[in-house]
C-alpha positions in Angstrom: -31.4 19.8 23.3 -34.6 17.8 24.4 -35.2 14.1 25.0 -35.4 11.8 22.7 -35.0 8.3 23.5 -38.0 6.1 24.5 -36.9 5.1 27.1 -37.1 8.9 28.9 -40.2 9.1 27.1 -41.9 6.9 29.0 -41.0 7.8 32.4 -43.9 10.7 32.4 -43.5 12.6 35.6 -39.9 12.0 36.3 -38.5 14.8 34.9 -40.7 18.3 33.5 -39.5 21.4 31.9 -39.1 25.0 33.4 -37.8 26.5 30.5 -37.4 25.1 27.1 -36.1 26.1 23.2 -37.9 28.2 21.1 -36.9 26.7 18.1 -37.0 22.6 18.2 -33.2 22.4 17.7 -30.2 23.6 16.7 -30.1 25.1 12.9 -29.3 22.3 10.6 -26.0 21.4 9.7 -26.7 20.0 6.6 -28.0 23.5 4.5 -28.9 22.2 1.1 -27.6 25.5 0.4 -24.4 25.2 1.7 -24.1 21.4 0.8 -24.4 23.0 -3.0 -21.7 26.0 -2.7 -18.8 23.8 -0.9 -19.8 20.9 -3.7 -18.7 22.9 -6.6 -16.0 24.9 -4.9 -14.2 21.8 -3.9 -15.1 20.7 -7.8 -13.7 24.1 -9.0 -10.7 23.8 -6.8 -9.6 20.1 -7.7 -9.9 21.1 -11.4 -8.5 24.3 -11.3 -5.7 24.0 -8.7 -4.0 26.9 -7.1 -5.6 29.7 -9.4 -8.9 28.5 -8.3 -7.9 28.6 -4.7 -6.9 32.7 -5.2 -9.7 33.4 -6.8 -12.0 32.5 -4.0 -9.7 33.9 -1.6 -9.9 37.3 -3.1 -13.7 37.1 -3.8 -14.2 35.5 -0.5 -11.6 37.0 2.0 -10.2 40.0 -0.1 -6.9 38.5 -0.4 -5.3 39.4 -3.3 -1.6 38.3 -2.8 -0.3 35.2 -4.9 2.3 34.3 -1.6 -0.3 33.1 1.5 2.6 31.7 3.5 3.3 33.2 6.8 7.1 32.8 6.5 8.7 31.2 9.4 10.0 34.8 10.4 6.5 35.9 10.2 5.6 33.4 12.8 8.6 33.2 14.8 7.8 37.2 15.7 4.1 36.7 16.0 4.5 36.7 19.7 5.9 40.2 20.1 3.2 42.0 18.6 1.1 40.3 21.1 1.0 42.3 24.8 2.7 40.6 27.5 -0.2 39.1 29.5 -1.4 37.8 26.1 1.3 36.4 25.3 2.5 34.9 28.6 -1.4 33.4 28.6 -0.5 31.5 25.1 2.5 29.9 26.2 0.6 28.6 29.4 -1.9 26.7 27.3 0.9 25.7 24.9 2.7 24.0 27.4 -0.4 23.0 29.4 -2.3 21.3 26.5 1.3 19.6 25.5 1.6 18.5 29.3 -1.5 16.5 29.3 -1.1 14.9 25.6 2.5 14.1 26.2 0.7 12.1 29.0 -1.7 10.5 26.9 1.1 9.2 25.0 2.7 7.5 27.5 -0.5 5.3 28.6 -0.4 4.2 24.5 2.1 1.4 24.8 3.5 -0.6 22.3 3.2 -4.7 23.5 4.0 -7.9 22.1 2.2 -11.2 23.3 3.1 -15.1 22.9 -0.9 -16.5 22.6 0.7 -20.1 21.7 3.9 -21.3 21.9 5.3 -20.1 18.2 2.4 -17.5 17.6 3.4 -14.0 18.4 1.4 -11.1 18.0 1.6 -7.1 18.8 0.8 -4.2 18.0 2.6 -0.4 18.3 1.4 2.9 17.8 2.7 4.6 14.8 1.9 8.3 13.7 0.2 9.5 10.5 2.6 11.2 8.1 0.9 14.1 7.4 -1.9 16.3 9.2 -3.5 20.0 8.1 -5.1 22.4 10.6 -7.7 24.7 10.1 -7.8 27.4 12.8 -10.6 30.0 13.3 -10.1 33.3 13.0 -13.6 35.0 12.2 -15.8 36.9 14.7 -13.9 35.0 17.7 -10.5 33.8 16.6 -10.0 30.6 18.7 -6.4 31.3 19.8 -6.2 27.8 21.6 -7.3 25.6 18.5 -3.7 25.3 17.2 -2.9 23.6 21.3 -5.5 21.4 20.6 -4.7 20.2 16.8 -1.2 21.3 15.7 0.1 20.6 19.6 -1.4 17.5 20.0 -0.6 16.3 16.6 2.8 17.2 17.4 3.5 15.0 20.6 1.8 12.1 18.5 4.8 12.2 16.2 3.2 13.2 13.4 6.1 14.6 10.9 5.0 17.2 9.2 1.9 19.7 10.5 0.2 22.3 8.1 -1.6 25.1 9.0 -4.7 27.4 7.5 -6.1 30.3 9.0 -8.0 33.1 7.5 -6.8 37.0 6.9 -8.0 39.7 9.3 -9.6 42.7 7.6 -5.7 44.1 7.7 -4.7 41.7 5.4 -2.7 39.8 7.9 -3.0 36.4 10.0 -4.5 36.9 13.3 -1.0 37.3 15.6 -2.5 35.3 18.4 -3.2 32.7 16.4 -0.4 32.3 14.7 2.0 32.7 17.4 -0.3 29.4 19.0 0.9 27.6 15.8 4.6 28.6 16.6 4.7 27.7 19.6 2.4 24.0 19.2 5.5 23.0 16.4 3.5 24.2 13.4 6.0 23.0 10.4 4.2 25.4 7.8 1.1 28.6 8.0 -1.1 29.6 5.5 -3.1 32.7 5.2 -5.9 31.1 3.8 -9.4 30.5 4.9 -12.7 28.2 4.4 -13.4 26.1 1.6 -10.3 26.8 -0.4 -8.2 25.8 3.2 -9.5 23.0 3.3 -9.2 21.8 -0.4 -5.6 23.1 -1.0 -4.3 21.2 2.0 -6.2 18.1 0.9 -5.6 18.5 -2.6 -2.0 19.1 -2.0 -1.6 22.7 -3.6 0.5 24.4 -1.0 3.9 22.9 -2.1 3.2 20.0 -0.4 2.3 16.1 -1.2 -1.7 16.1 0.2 -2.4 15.9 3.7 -3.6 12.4 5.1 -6.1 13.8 7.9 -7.9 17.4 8.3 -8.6 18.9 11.8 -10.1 21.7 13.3 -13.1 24.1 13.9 -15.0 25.7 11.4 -18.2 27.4 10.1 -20.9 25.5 8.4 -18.9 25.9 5.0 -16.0 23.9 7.0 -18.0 21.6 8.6 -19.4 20.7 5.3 -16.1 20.7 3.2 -14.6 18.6 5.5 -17.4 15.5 5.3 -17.3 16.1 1.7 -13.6 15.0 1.7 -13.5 12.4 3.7 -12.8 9.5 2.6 -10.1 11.2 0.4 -8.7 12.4 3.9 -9.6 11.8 7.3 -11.1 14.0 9.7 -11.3 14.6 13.4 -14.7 14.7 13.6 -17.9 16.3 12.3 -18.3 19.4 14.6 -21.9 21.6 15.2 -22.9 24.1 17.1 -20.8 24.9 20.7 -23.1 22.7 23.3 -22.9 22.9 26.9 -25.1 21.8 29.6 -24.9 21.3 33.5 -26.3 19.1 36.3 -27.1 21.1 39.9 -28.8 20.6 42.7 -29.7 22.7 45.9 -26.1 23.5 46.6 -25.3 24.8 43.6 -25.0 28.6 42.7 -27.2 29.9 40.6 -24.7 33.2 39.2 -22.4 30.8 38.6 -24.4 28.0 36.9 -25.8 31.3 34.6 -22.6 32.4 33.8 -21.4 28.9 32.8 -24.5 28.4 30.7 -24.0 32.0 28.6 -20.2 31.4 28.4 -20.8 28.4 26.2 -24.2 30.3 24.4 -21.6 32.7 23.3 -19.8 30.9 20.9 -23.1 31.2 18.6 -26.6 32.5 18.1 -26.9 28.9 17.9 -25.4 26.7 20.6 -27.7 24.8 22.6 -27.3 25.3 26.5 -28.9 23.0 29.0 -29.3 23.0 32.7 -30.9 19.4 35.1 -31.4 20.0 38.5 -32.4 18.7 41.1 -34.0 21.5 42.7 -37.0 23.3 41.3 -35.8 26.4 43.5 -32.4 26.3 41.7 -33.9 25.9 38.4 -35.8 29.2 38.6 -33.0 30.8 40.5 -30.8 30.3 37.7 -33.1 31.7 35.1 -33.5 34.8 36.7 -29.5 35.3 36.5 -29.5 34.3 33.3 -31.5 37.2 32.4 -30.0 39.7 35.1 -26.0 38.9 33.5 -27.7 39.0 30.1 -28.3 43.3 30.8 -24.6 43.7 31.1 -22.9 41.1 28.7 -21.3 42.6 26.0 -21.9 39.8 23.6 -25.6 39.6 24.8 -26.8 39.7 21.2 -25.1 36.2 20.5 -25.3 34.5 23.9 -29.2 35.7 24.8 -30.3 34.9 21.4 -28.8 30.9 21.9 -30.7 31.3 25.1 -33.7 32.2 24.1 -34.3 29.6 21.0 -31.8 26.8 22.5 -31.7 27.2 25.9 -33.3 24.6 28.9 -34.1 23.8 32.0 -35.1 20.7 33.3 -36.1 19.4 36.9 -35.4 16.0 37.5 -37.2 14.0 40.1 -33.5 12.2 41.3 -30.3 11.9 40.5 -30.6 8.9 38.5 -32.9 10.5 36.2 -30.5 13.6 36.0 -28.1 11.0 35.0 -30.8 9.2 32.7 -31.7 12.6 30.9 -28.1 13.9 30.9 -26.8 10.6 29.1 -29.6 11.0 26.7 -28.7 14.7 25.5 -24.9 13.3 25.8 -23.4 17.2 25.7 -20.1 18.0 24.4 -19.2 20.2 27.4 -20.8 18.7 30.5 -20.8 20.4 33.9 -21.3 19.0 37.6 -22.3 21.4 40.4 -23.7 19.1 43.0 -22.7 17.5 46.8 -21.9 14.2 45.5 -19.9 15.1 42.0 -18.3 11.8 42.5 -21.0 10.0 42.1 -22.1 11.7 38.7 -18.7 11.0 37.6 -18.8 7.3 38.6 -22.6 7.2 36.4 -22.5 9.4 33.5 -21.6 7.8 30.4 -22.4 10.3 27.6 -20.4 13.8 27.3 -17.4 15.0 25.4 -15.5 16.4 28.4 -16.8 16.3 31.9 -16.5 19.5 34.4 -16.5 18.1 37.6 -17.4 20.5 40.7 -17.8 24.3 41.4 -14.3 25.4 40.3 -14.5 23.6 37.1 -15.8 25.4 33.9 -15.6 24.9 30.3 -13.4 28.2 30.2 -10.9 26.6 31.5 -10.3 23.8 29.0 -11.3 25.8 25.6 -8.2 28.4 26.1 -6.2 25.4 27.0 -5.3 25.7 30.8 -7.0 22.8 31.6 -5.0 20.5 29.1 -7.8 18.7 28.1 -8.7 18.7 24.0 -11.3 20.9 23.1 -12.2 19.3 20.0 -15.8 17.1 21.0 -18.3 15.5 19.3 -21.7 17.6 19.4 -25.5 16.7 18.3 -25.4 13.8 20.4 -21.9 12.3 19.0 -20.8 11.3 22.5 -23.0 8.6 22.9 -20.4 6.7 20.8 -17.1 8.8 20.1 -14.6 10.9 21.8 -13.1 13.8 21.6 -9.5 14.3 19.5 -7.0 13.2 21.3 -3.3 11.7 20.9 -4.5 8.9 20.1 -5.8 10.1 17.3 -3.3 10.8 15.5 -1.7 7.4 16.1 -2.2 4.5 13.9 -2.3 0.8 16.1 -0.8 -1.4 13.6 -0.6 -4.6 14.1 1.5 -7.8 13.8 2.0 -11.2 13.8 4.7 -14.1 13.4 4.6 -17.3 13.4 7.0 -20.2 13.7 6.6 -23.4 11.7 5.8 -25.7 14.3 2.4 -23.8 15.2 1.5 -24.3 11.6 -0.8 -26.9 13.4 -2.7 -24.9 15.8 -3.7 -22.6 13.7 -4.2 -24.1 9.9 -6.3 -27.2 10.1 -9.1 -24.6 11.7 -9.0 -22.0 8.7 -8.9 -24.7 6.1 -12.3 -26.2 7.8 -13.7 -22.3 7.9 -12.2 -21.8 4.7 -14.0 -25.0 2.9 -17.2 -23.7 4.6 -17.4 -20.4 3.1 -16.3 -21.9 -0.3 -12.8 -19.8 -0.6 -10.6 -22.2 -1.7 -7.5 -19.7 -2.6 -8.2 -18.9 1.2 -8.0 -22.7 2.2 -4.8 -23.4 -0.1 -2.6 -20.7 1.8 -3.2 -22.5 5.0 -3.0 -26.4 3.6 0.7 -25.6 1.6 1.9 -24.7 4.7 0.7 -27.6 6.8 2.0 -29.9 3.8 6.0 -27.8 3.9 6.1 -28.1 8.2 5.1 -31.1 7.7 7.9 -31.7 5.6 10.2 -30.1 8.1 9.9 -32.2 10.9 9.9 -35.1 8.7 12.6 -37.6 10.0 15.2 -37.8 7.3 15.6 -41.2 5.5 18.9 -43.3 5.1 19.7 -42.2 1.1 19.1 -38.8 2.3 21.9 -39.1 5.1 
């Protein structure tokens, strides 16, 4: 996560580096290696079908049964093998996550416009019929993803909602997971995992017709499967590494900046984690707790490696170029720990989610209390798309109608634009209907009355 753009480049002495990455960025996404292996599964799989997709579920996850539904008792009873704080916890970022995307929906509003007399146009929001999940359950099973994707999907309309996730080493799906599926209005679970998720969903092998868009997290093997299909499906977006990075100045606190910083590094050994300050003092303050938290967090081995090779820190000479620099990284997780937050928020252009003061951390939206989607753009993405949202999941379709008597404000231009481009079939449709309103308003003569 350094600077790239000219721009930055050529404001030498504006900004300079305490600490920066050992490695010169995150691990590519694009493995030639695992570009290869999800190639010829998803070859394997479209050919082959079902059998295809058990046999790399039992060489790939041991799962060896032919069934990998979760039947809808199964699910429905999920959330009573969970204990009660856990499950209490769930149903808070169910409803919360719900909350703000039922929201979102209501700021989507159908409309309908007269631009002339006799031309009306509109457009509504209409849902996509058919959506597949895939939610993680590996080393860290992401118990809010289904909030983000099945929930979401869910308030958009969308009919019918599939779900994949993986099998624990008990042979089982991950109960907190799928109990997140229940209660986000999952319509079917399936105990299956990677590749082969991906590809029966798409490929429509689960009893179903195909699905018509694929969301979710993954690993690489995901990530990868899921560009290879699109186009055959759409996607959510193209996901990397975990990123998060923070802007803080002298009032910040620097065990609480450190702590935000590794919570994020702990998604992966390699997920980038960036701190801009202000303050010189704060920068090195931070750095040490870093490495003080580091002695005594239990997933050191993941977060203090991410540090170590990914991890920055950056001192800006102002605000402005805090907000130059920042905008350049554009972070999927972006905090700001400062005395004028609003005024970050009022500049910053570039981040997936925004964080916005002290009591604000990425915690708080990734297990779904803050409402917010989870699901950002990374490796830069947010200097031109968003996060998953509603909106989504919601297609703005269009419309227009036209009465006969505006046949002449709008023909006699696409016939001239028409003629130009030398489309004459183009031209034709617009000239027969000048020809029939003239027609219409044609007085009528005395052997027709």
């Amino acid at each position: 996560m350094l600077f790239t753009s000219a721009a930055l480049l050529a404001a030498a002495g504006s900004y300079r580096h305490l600490k920066t990455p050992r490695l010169d960025g995150p691990a590519a996404q694009r493995d030639p290696k695992v570009i290869a292996t999800v190639s010829e599964m998803l070859s394997t799989i479209e050919a082959g079908g079902m059998d295809a997709v058990l046999q790399y579920a039992a060489k790939l996850d041991s799962w060896t049964q032919s069934n990998v539904e979760l039947s809808a008792k199964e699910l429905a009873s999920s959330g009573d093998r969970l204990p009660a704080d856990l499950r209490a916890a769930i149903e808070l970022g169910a409803s919360r996550t719900q909350a703000f995307a039922r929201e979102q929906r209501n700021q989507l509003k159908d409309f309908e416009v007269e631009l002339v007399p006799g031309l009306i146009a509109g457009s509504r929001y209409v849902p996509i019929s058919r959506v597949g999940a895939y939610l993680p359950a590996g080393r860290f099973p992401l118990t809010a993803s289904a909030f983000m994707t099945v929930g979401v999907a869910k308030v958009a309309g969308v009919p019918s909602v599939l779900a994949c996730t993986p099998p624990q080493p008990n042979g089982r799906a991950n109960d907190a997971v799928s109990y997140a599926a229940h209660l986000s209005g999952v319509d079917r679970v399936f105990i299956l995992g990677g590749v082969q998720a991906l590809a029966a969903m798409a490929f429509g092998l689960l009893g179903e017709a195909p699905v018509d868009m694929l969301v979710g997290a993954g690993n690489a093997y995901v990530a990868e499967a899921k560009r290879q299909l699109f186009g055959t499906v759409a996607i959510d977006l193209l996901a990397g590494p975990s990123e998060v990075a923070v802007i803080a100045d002298h009032t910040a606190d620097a065990e609480l900046v450190a702590a935000d910083l590794l919570g994020q590094a702990e998604h992966g050994p390699n997920s980038p984690a960036a701190l801009i300050t202000t303050s010189e003092e704060l920068g090195h303050a931070v750095i040490a707790a870093v490495d003080r938290q580091l002695e005594t967090l239990e997933t050191a081995s993941i977060a203090g490696a991410a540090w170590r090779d990914y991890g920055t820190v950056t001192v800006a000479a102002s605000r402005d170029v805090a907000i130059a620099l920042m905008d350049d990284l554009a972070p999927e997780h972006l905090e700001v720990m400062t005395d004028d937050d609003d005024y970050y928020h009022d500049n910053l252009r570039n981040y997936g989610s925004l964080f916005i003061g002290a009591w604000s951390t990425v915690a708080y939206s990734d297990k779904g209390m803050a409402g917010t989607n989870h699901v950002l753009p990374t490796a830069g993405g947010a200097k031109h798309s968003g996060g998953l949202s509603v909106s989504r999941f919601l297609k703005p379709l269009t419309y227009q109608r036209v009465a006969p008597q505006t046949t002449s404000e709008l023909a006699p231009a696409v016939e001239i634009i028409s003629a130009s481009e030398g489309m004459a079939a183009h031209r034709a449709t617009a000239s027969m209907r000048t020809a029939r309103a003239s027609a219409l308003t044609r007085e009528p003569t005395a052997a027709s009355v």
